[in-house]
C-alpha positions in Angstrom: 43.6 -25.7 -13.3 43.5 -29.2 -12.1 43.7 -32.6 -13.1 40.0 -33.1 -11.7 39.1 -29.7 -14.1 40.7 -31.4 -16.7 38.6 -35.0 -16.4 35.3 -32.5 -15.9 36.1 -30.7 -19.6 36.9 -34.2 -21.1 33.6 -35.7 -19.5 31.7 -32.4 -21.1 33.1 -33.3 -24.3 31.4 -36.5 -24.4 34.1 -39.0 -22.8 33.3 -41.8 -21.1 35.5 -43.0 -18.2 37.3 -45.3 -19.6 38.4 -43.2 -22.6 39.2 -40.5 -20.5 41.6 -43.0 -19.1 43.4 -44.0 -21.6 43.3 -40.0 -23.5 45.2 -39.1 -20.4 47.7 -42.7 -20.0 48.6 -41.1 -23.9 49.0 -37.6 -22.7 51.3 -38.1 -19.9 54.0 -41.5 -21.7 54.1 -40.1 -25.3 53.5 -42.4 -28.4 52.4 -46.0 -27.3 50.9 -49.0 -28.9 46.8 -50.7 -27.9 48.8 -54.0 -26.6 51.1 -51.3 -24.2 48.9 -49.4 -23.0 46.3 -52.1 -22.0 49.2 -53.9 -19.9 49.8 -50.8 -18.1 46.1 -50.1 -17.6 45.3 -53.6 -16.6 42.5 -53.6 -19.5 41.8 -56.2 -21.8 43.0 -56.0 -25.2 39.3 -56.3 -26.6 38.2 -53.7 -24.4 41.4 -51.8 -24.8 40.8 -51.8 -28.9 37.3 -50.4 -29.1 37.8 -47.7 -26.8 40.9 -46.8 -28.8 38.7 -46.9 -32.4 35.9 -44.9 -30.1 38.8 -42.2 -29.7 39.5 -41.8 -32.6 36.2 -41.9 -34.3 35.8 -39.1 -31.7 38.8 -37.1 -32.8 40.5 -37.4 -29.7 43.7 -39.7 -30.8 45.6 -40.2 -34.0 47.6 -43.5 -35.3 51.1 -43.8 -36.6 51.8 -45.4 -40.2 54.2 -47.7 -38.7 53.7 -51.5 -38.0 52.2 -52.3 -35.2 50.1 -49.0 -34.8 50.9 -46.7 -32.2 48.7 -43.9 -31.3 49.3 -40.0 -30.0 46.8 -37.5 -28.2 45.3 -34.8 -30.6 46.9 -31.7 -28.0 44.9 -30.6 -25.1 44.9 -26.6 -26.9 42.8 -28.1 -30.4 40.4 -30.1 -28.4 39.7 -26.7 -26.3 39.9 -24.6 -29.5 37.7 -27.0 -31.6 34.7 -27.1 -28.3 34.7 -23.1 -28.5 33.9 -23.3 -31.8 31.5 -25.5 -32.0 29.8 -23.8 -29.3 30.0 -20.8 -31.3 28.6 -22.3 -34.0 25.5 -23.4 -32.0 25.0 -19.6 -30.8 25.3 -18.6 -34.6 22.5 -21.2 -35.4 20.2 -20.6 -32.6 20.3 -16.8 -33.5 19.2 -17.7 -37.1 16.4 -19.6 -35.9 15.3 -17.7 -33.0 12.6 -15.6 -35.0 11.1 -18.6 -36.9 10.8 -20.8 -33.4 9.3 -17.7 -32.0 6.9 -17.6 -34.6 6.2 -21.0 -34.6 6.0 -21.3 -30.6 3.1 -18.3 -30.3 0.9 -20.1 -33.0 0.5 -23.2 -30.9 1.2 -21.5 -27.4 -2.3 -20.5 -25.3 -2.3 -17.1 -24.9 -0.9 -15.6 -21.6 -3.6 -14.6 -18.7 -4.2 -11.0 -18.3 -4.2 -11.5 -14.4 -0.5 -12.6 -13.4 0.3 -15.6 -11.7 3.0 -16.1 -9.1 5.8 -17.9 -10.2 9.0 -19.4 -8.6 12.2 -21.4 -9.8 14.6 -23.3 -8.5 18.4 -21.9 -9.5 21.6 -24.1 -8.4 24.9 -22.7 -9.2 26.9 -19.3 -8.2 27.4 -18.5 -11.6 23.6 -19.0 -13.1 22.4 -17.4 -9.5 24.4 -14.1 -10.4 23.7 -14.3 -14.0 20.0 -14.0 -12.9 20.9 -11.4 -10.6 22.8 -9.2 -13.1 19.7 -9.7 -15.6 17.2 -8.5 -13.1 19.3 -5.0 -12.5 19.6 -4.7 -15.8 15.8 -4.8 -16.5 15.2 -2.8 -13.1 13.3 0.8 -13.9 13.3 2.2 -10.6 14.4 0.4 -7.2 17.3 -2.1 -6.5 17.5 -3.6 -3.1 20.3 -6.0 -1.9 21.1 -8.0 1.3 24.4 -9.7 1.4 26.8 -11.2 3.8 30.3 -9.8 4.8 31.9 -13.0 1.9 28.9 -12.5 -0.2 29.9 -8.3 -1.4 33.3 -10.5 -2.2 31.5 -13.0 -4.0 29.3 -10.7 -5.9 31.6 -8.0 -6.4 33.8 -10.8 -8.2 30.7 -11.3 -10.6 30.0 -7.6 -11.5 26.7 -7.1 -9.8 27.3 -4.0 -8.2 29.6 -2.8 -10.8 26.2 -3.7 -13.0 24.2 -1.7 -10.2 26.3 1.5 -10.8 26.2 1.5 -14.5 22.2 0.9 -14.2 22.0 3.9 -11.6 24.2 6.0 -13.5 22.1 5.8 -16.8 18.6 5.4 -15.2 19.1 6.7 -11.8 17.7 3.7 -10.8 17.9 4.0 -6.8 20.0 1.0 -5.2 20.3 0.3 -1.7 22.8 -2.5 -0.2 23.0 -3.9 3.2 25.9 -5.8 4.0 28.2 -6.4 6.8 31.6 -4.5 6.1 34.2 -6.6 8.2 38.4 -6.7 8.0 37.8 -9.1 5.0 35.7 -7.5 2.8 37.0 -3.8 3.7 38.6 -2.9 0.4 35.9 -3.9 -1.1 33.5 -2.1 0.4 35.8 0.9 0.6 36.7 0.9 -3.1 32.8 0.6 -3.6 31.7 3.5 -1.4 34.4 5.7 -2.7 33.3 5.2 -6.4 29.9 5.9 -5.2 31.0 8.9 -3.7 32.6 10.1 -6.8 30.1 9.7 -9.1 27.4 11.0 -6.8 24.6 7.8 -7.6 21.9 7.3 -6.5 22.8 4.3 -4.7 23.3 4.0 -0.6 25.8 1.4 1.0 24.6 0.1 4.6 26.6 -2.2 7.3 24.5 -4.4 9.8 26.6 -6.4 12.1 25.7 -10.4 11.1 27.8 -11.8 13.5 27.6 -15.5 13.6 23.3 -15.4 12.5 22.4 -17.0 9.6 21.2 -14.4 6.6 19.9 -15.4 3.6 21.0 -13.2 0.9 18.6 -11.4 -1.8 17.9 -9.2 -4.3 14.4 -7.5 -5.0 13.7 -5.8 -8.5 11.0 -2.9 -8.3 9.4 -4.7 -5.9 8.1 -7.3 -9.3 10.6 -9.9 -8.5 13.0 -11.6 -5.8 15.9 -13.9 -5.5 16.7 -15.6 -2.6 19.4 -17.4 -2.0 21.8 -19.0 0.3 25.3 -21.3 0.2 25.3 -25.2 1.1 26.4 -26.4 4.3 29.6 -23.9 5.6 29.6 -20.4 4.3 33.3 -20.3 4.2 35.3 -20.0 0.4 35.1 -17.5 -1.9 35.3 -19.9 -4.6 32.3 -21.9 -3.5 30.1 -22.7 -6.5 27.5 -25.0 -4.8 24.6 -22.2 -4.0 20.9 -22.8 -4.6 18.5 -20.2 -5.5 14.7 -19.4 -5.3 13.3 -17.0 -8.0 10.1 -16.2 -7.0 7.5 -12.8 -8.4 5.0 -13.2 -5.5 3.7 -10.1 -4.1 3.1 -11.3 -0.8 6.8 -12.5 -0.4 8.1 -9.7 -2.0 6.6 -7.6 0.5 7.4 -10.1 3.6 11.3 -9.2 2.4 11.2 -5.8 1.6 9.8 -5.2 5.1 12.1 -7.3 6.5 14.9 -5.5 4.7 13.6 -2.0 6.0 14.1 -3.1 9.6 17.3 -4.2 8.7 18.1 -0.9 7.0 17.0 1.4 10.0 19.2 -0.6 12.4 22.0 0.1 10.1 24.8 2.5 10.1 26.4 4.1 7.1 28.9 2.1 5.4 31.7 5.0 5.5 31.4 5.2 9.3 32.2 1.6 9.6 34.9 2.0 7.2 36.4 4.3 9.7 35.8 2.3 12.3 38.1 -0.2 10.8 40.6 2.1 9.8 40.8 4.3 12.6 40.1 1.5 15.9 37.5 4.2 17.3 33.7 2.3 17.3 31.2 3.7 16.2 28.9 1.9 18.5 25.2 1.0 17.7 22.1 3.1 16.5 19.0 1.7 15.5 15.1 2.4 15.6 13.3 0.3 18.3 9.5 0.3 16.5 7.5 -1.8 19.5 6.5 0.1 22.6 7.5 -2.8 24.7 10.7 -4.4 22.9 11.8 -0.3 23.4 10.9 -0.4 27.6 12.8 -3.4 27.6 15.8 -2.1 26.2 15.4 1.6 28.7 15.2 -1.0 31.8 18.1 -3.2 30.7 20.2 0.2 30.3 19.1 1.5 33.6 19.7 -1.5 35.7 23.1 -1.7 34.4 23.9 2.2 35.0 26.5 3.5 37.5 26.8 7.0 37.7 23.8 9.3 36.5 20.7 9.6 34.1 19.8 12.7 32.7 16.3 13.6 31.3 14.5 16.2 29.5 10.4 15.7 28.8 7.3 17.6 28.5 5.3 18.9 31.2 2.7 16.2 30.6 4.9 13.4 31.4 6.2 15.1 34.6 2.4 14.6 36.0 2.7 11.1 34.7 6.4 10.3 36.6 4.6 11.6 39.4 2.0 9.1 39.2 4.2 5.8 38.5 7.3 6.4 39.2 9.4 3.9 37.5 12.3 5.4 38.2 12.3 5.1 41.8 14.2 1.6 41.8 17.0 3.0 40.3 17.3 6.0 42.2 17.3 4.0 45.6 20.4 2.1 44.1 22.6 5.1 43.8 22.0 6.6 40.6 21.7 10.1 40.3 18.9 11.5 38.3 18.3 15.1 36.6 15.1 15.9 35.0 14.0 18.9 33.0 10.4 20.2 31.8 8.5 22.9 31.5 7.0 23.6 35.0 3.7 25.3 34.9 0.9 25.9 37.3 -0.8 22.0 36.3 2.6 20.3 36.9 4.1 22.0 39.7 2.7 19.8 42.7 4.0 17.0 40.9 7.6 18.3 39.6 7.8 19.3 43.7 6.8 15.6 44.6 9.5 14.4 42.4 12.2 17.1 43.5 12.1 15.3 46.9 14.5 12.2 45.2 15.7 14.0 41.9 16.9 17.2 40.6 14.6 19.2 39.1 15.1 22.2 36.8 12.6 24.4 35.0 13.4 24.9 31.0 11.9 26.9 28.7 11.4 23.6 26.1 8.5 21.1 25.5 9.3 19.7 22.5 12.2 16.9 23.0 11.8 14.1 25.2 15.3 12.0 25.7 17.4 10.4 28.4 21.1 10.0 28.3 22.7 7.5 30.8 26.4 7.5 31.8 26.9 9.3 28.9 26.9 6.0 27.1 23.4 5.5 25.7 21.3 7.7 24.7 17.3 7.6 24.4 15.2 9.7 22.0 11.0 9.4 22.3 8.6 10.8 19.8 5.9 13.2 20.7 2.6 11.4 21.0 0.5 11.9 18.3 -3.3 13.4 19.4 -5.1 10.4 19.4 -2.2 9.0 22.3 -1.8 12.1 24.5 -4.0 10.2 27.3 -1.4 7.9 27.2 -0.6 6.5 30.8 3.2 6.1 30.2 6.0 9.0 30.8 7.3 8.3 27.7 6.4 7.5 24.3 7.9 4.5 23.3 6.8 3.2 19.9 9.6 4.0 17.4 12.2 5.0 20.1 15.4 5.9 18.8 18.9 4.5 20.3 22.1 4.9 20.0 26.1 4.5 21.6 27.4 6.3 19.2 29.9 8.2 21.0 30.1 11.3 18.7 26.6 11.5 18.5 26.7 11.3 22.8 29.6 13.8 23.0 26.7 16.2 21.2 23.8 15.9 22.9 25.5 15.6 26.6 27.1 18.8 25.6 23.4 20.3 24.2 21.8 18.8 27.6 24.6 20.0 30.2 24.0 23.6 28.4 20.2 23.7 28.5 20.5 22.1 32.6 22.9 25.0 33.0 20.8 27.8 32.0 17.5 26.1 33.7 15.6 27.3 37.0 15.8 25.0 39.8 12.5 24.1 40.8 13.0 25.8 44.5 13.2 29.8 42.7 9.8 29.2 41.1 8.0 27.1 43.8 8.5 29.9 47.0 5.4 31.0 47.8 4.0 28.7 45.2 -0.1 27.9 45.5 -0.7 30.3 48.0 -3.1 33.0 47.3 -2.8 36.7 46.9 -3.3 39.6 49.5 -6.9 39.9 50.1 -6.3 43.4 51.4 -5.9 46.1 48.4 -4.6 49.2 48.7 -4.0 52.4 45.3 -0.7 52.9 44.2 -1.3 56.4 44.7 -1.8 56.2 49.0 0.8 57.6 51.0 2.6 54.7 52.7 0.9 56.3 56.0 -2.7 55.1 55.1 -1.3 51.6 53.6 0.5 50.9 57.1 -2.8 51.9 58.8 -4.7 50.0 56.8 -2.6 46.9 57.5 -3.0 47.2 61.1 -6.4 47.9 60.8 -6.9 44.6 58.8 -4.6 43.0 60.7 -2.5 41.5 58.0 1.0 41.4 56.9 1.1 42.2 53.2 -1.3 44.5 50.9 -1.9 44.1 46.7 -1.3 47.6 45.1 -3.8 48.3 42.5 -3.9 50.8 40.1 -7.1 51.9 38.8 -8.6 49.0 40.2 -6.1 46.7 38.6 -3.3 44.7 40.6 -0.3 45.7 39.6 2.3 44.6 42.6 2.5 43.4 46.5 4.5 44.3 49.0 4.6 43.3 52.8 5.3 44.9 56.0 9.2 44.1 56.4 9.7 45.2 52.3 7.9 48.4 53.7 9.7 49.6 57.2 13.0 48.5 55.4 12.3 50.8 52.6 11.3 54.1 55.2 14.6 53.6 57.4 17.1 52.8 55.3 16.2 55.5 52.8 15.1 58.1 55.1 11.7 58.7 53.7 9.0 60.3 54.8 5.8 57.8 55.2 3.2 61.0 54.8 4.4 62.1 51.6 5.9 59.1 49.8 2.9 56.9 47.7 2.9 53.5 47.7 3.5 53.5 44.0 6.8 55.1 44.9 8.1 51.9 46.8 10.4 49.2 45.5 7.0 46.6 45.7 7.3 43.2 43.2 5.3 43.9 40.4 2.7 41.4 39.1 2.8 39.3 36.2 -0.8 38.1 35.5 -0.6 35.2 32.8 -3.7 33.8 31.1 -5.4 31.0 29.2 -2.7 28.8 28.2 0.3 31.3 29.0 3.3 29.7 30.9 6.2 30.1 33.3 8.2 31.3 30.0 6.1 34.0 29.1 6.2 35.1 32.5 10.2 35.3 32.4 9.9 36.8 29.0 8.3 39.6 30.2 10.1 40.0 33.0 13.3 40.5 30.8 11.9 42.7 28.7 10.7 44.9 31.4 13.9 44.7 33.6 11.9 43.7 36.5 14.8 42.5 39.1 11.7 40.1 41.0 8.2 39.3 39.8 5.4 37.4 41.9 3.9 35.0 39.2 0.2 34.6 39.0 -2.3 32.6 37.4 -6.0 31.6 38.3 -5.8 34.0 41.1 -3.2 32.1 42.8 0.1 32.8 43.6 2.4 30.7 41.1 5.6 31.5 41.8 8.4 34.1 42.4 10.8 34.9 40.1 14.2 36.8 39.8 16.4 38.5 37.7 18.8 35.5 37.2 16.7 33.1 36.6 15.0 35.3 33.9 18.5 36.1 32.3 18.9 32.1 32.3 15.4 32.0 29.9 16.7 34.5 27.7 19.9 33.2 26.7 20.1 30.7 23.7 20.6 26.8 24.0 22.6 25.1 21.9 21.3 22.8 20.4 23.1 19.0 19.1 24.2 19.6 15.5 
């Protein structure tokens, strides 16, 4: 403690300056007479005698017996001993009276409105702003929620309030959540407070938001009844800074304005232990956050994209395939070098467009329609929501409100992984687009005519290939090389083998909404080594025995 702490105790006690002057002459030479010390003090001796009487009317000094009087300081350790009792006292007294001034107070008080009225104070002072604080987690019932700067968890882990905030959650279960920004200064502090957290499994949850160098006012909001906001004078920069000023306020309206504000700062925070590791280890952990406006979230994709190098890799539903079709915005990045993969479902409705596309990007058929993400460079990585109903006539490829995004390199090590498998085991466009839109034979022949009559018939008709049918249902096609390839190289004879007896591609006939995966499904299932693909009478696509292997097998999916 200092001599300036000292004068500040002395001044509490009801010193003036002067006296404090001459108290502390005393303390520092020893024994002295009035005429001595008011030469040194360049006082006059008038002046220099009252405030001596004053001192020790006060108790602060005490006279000698001799002649002329000297006088000696009553010690520094009575005056301290004698203010804490006295101040004890008071408490004792105030106690005893508290009941009757009660009493007293609610029979001349008006009585308080049944409809409650927002209130705010003004609180100046570290130590009454976290005395406020610890009282308002005390009274909490169910929800704490805290926003503090990377010196502020110092500051008010030095007052108790979070040690408060686990005793509170421990015997309530009051839920507590902190944001704060865990940094090289304040990392045993927020490491020793995560770890006891940890240990005695409370319900509280620890958050880091990079600050930087913005400006955050801190605060604390009690069951959403009550707020304190609160901020350091001029240069947040000591620990021991006691010159804070506080607002107090129950307002509903501002109490929502900050918890909202605090939930957008939660979402675009990361969990405390990861950044502890960060620290600790050197790795990043890079950024992840929620990115709720459609356009803020387009702004972001196009900033990523136009500084991209190497490659972006996407996988989307089969209606936003018809819509990159349409509006392309992709185009501009592909004309400046970067590779692009995409993956869909392609179906009879999106094939035109997934073909338009195919002529600048790879394209690959998968059997999955529920993610839509994009990963670029390997570095940052996308994630859209599905549309709800009411937005499925949305003109954009992507659904942007609520987009989530993230650097975070394990998390990209994952899905890359998840993506590069599902790319792997997906159909190129090119094996399901031969043949694709064309129509079937016109020209039918039964499975059980010798390959005589279907040859004649195909001269007759003057055609090429013939659709087998089996009581009067189509059941394969076959054309004429399929056919002469088939009677040479196995010797066969052309009047007694049936057409039903030929290696023809069998049909798979898909309806209503039935897609390209049930089509590869079946074809699995039945061991079919080719199947021509049809839907709406058209010819969709032709398929093989690889590419449905490639459907059957499992993805993996990111973990």
């Amino acid at each position: 403690m200092s001599e300036k702490d000292i004068t500040r105790f002395l001044q509490l006690l009801g010193l003036s300056k002067r006296e404090i002057q001459v108290y502390m002459f005393l303390a520092k030479s020893g024994v002295q007479s009035t005429s001595f010390v008011a030469k040194r003090l360049k006082m006059e001796r008038v002046q220099a005698y009252r405030t001596f009487k004053k001192l020790q009317e006060k108790g602060f000094i005490e006279a000698t017996l001799e002649r002329p009087t000297r006088f000696t300081i009553v010690p520094f350790a009575a005056l301290v001993d004698n203010f804490i009792t006295a101040k004890k006292n008071e408490v004792a007294t105030l106690n005893e009276q508290k009941q009757t001034l009660l009493t007293a107070w609610e029979s001349i008080s008006a009585p308080e409105s049944e409809y409650p009225v927002a209130k705010f104070s003004i609180i100046t002072g570290k130590k009454k702003i976290h005395s406020k604080m610890l009282n308002m987690i005390e009274e909490s019932k169910s929800e704490v929620i805290i926003l503090t700067t990377a010196l502020g968890l110092i500051q008010e882990d030095i007052a108790g309030v979070f040690d408060t905030a686990m005793d509170t959650s421990k015997d309530r279960d009051v839920q507590v959540q902190i944001i704060t920004d865990v940094s090289n200064e304040n990392l045993k502090v927020a490491e020793r407070l995560d770890r006891s957290i940890t240990n005695q499994e409370l319900n509280i949850k620890l958050r880091h938001v990079n600050m930087g160098a913005k400006f955050f006012p801190r605060f604390l909001i009690k069951d959403e009844e009550e707020a304190i906001l609160y901020a350091p004078f001029g240069n947040e920069a000591s620990v021991l800074n006691l010159e804070d000023e506080g607002l107090w306020i129950n307002d509903k309206m501002f109490i929502s304005v900050l918890k909202a504000f605090f939930v957008q700062m939660w979402h675009s925070g990361v969990d405390a232990s990861r950044r502890i590791d960060e620290l600790k280890s050197g790795i990043p952990i890079g950024e992840t956050l929620v990115i709720k406006g459609a356009e803020e979230a387009w702004n972001k994709v196009t900033k990523v994209l136009e500084s991209a190098k190497n490659d972006v890799v996407i996988i989307t539903s089969s209606q936003s395939v018809n819509r990159l079709a349409e509006d392309d915005p992709l185009i501009n990045f592909f004309k400046k070098g970067l590779k692009i993969r995409l993956m869909a479902s392609i179906d009879l409705d999106n094939l035109e467009p997934a073909q338009k596309l195919a002529e600048h990007y790879e394209i690959k058929h998968v059997p999955i329609s529920y993610l839509t993400m994009m990963l670029v460079d390997n570095k940052h990585l996308f994630m859209f929501k599905t549309p709800p109903l009411s937005d499925f006539s949305s003109e954009s490829a992507f659904y942007l409100p609520d987009t989530f995004y993230s650097t975070d390199t394990s998390q990209i090590e994952r899905t890359s992984e998840m993506l590069n498998d599902i790319w792997k085991r997906g159909i190129d466009i090119t094996e399901i687009s031969s043949q694709a839109g064309t129509k079937l034979p016109t020209v039918e022949v039964e499975a059980n005519d010798t390959v005589a009559d279907v040859v004649k018939q195909m001269l007759f008709c003057n055609v090429n290939s013939v659709l087998i049918t089996e009581r009067n249902k189509p059941v394969g096609v076959i054309n004429d090389r399929e056919i002469l390839k088939e009677i040479i190289d196995a010797r066969k004879n052309p009047h007694k083998t049936l057409a039903k007896d030929l290696k023809f591609t069998p049909l798979i006939i898909l309806q209503g909404d039935e897609s390209m995966v049930t089509a590869m499904k079946l074809m699995a299932d039945k061991g079919f080594k080719r199947a021509a693909i049809v839907k709406n009478g058209q010819l969709i696509g032709m398929l093989t025995e690889e590419a449905a292997k490639k459907a059957a097998i499992p993805i993996k999916t990111a973990v």
